[in-house]
C-alpha positions in Angstrom: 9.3 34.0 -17.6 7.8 36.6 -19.2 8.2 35.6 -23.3 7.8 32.2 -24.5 10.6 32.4 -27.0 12.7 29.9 -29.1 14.9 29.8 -26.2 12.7 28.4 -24.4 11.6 26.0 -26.3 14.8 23.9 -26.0 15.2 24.6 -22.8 11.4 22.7 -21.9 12.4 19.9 -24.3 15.9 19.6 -23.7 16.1 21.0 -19.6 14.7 18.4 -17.4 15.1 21.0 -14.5 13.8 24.0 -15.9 10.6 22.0 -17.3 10.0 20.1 -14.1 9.9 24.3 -12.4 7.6 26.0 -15.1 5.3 22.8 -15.1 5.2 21.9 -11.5 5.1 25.4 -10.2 4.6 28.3 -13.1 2.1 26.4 -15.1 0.4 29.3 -15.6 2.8 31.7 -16.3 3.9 29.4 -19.0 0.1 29.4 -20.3 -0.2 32.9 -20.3 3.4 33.0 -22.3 2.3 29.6 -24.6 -0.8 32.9 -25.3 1.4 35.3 -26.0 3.7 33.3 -28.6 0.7 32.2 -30.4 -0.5 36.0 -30.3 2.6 36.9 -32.3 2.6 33.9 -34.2 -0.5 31.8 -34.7 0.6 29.5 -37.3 3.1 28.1 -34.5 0.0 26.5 -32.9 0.7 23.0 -33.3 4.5 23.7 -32.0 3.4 25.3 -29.4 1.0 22.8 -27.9 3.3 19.7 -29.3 5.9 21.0 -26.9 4.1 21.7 -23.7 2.9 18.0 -24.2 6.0 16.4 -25.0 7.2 18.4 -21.8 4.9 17.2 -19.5 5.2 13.2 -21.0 8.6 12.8 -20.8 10.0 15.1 -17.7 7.6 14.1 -15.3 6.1 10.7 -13.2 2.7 9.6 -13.3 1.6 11.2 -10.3 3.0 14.6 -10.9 1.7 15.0 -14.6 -1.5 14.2 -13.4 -1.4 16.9 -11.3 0.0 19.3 -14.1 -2.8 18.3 -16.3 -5.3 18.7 -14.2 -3.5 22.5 -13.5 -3.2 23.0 -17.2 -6.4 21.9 -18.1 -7.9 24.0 -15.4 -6.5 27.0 -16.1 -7.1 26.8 -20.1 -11.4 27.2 -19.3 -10.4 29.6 -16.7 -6.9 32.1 -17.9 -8.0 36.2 -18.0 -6.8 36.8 -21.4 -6.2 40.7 -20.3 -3.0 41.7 -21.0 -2.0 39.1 -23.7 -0.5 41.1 -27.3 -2.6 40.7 -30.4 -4.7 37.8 -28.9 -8.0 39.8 -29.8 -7.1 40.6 -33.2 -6.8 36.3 -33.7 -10.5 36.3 -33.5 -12.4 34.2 -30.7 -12.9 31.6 -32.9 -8.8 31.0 -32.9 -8.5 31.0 -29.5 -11.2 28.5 -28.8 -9.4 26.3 -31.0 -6.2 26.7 -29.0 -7.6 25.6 -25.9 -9.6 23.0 -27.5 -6.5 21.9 -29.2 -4.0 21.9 -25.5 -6.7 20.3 -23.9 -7.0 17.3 -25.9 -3.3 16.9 -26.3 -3.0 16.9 -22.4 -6.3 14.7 -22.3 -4.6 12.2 -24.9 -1.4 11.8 -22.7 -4.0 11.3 -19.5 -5.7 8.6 -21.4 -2.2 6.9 -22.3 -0.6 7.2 -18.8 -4.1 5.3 -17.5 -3.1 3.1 -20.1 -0.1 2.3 -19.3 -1.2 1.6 -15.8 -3.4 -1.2 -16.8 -0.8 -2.2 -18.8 1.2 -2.6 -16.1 -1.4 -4.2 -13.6 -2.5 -6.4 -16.4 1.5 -7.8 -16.9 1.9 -8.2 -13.4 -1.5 -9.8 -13.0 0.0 -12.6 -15.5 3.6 -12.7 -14.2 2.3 -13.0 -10.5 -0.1 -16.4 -8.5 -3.1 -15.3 -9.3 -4.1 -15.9 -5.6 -0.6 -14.3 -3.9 -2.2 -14.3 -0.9 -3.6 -18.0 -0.6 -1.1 -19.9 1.0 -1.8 -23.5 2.3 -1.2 -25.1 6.0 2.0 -25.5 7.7 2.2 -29.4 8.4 5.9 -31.6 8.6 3.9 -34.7 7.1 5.7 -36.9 4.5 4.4 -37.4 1.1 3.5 -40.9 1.7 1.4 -40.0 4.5 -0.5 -37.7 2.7 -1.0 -39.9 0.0 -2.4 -42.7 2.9 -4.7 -39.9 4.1 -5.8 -38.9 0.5 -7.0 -42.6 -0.4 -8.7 -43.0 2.4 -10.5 -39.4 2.1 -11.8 -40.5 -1.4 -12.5 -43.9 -1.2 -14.8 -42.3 2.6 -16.8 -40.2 0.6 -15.1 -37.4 2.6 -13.5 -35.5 -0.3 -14.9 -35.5 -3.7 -13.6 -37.9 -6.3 -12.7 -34.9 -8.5 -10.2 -33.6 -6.0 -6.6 -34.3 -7.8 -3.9 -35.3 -5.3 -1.8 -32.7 -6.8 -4.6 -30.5 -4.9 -4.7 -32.1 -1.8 -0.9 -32.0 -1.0 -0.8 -28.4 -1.5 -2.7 -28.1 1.7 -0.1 -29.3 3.7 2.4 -27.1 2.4 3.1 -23.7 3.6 3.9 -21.9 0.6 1.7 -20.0 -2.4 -0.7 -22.0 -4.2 -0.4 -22.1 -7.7 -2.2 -20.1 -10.3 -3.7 -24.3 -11.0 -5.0 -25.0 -7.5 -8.7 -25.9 -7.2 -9.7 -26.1 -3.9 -10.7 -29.9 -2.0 -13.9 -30.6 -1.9 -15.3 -31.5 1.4 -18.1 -33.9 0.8 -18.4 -35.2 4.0 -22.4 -34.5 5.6 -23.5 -34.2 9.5 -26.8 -35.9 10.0 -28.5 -32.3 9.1 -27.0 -32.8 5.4 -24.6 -30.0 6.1 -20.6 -29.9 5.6 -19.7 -31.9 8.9 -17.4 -29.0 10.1 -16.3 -31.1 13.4 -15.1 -33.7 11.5 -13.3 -31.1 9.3 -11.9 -29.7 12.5 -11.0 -32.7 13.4 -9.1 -33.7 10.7 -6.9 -30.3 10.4 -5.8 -30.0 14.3 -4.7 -33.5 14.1 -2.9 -32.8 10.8 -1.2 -29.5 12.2 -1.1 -30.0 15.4 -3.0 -27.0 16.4 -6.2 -25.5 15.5 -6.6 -24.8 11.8 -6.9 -20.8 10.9 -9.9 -19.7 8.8 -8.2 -17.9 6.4 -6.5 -21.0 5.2 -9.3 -23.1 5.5 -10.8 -20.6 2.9 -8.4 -21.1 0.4 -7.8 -24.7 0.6 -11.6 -26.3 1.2 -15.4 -25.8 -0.1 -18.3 -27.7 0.4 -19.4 -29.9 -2.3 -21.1 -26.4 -3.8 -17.9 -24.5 -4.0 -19.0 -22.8 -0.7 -16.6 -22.0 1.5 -16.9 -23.6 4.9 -16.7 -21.3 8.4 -16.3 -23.3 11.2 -17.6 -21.9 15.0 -16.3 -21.9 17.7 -15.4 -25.5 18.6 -17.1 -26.9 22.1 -15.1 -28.3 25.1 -15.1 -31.9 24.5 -16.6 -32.2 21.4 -15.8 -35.0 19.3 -17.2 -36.9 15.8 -17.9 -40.2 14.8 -15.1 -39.8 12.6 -12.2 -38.6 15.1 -10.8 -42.0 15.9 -10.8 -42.7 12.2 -8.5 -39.5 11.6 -6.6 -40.3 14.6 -5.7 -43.8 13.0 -4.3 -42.0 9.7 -1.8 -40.4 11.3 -0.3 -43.1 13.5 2.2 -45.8 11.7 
């Protein structure tokens, strides 16, 4: 492309094809010809500029007009003018306000692509669970046993009173928790006055079956702070005060 004529010009706008190949890949030969245009015909700045931009926004994705802004913008502090017809005879003042001119344009379509990506993130953020990834235990008990267990739990001092029963049976379900869920409180104290994580043990193999998995206990439990609760490596043989108690929930 040697002239950056009229031509052209509908062919950026209008050619998806031929705007994707000058922008992606002759970026600067279609500087050096934006140059020569505006050389010829300086009050065709604004024209000029206007439809390099509207080029880049609408014929290419994010990821590839970054990349083209980034070349653009590059080559605008750097471009030999040598070469280019009349552009001395414009005055250096003229040509500093060309660059400055493409330079914000392309920064002003940077800034509105970024903003459309936190637009985006912020839409999906609302649409979404909040906590997509916080998912509660896979159990086969029946509502009315969970509401036996639940009772029991607050009127033990084991869970705190504030825990909803809406809360508490999302534990035993294996599926997202809702954007709502507030973790259960676990309330209940060793004889250190720390969260009795046996006990807590305890209680979650003989709800599951198995041995509970951090990462759900996480999500679903805190201490009476809001802490979360890590539990060690259980010992052989170890058992709480409160095991037969537990054991006695789950048997009819």
């Amino acid at each position: 492309m040697s002239n950056f004529n009229e031509q052209d010009f509908k062919r950026l706008i209008n050619d998806k094809d031929f705007a994707f190949e000058m922008l992606m890949y002759n970026s600067h030969e279609l500087l050096r010809s934006a140059y020569n245009l505006y050389s010829e015909e300086p009050n065709r700045m604004n024209e000029i500029i206007n439809t390099i931009s509207f080029a880049v926004e609408i014929h290419l994705n994010t990821k590839d007009k970054y990349k083209v802004i980034h070349a653009l913008s590059t080559e605008i502090r750097s471009l030999p003018v040598l070469g280019i017809r009349n552009l001395y005879s414009l005055g250096s003042a003229k040509i500093v306000a060309f660059n400055n001119e493409l330079d914000k344009a392309l920064a002003y379509i940077e800034i509105k692509e970024e903003g459309k990506i936190q637009e985006r993130a912020e839409i999906l953020k609302k649409i979404l669970p909040k906590n997509n990834s916080r998912i509660g235990f896979d159990t086969e008990l029946s509502v009315e046993r969970i509401k036996i267990v639940y009772n029991a739990f607050k009127g033990g001092n084991i869970i705190d009173k504030s825990t909803k029963y809406t809360d508490f049976s999302e534990v035993f379900r294996k599926s997202i928790l809702p954007n709502s869920f507030q973790e259960v409180k676990w309330i209940l104290l060793n004889r250190a006055g720390k969260p009795h994580k046996t006990a807590l043990r305890e209680f979650l193999t003989l709800a599951l079956g198995k041995s509970p998995d951090q990462k759900t206990i996480n999500s679903c439990f805190t201490d009476r702070q809001g802490h979360k609760i890590l539990l060690a490596k259980p010992k052989i043989n170890e058992f709480s005060n409160y095991y037969t108690f537990f054991e006695k929930l789950f048997k009819d």
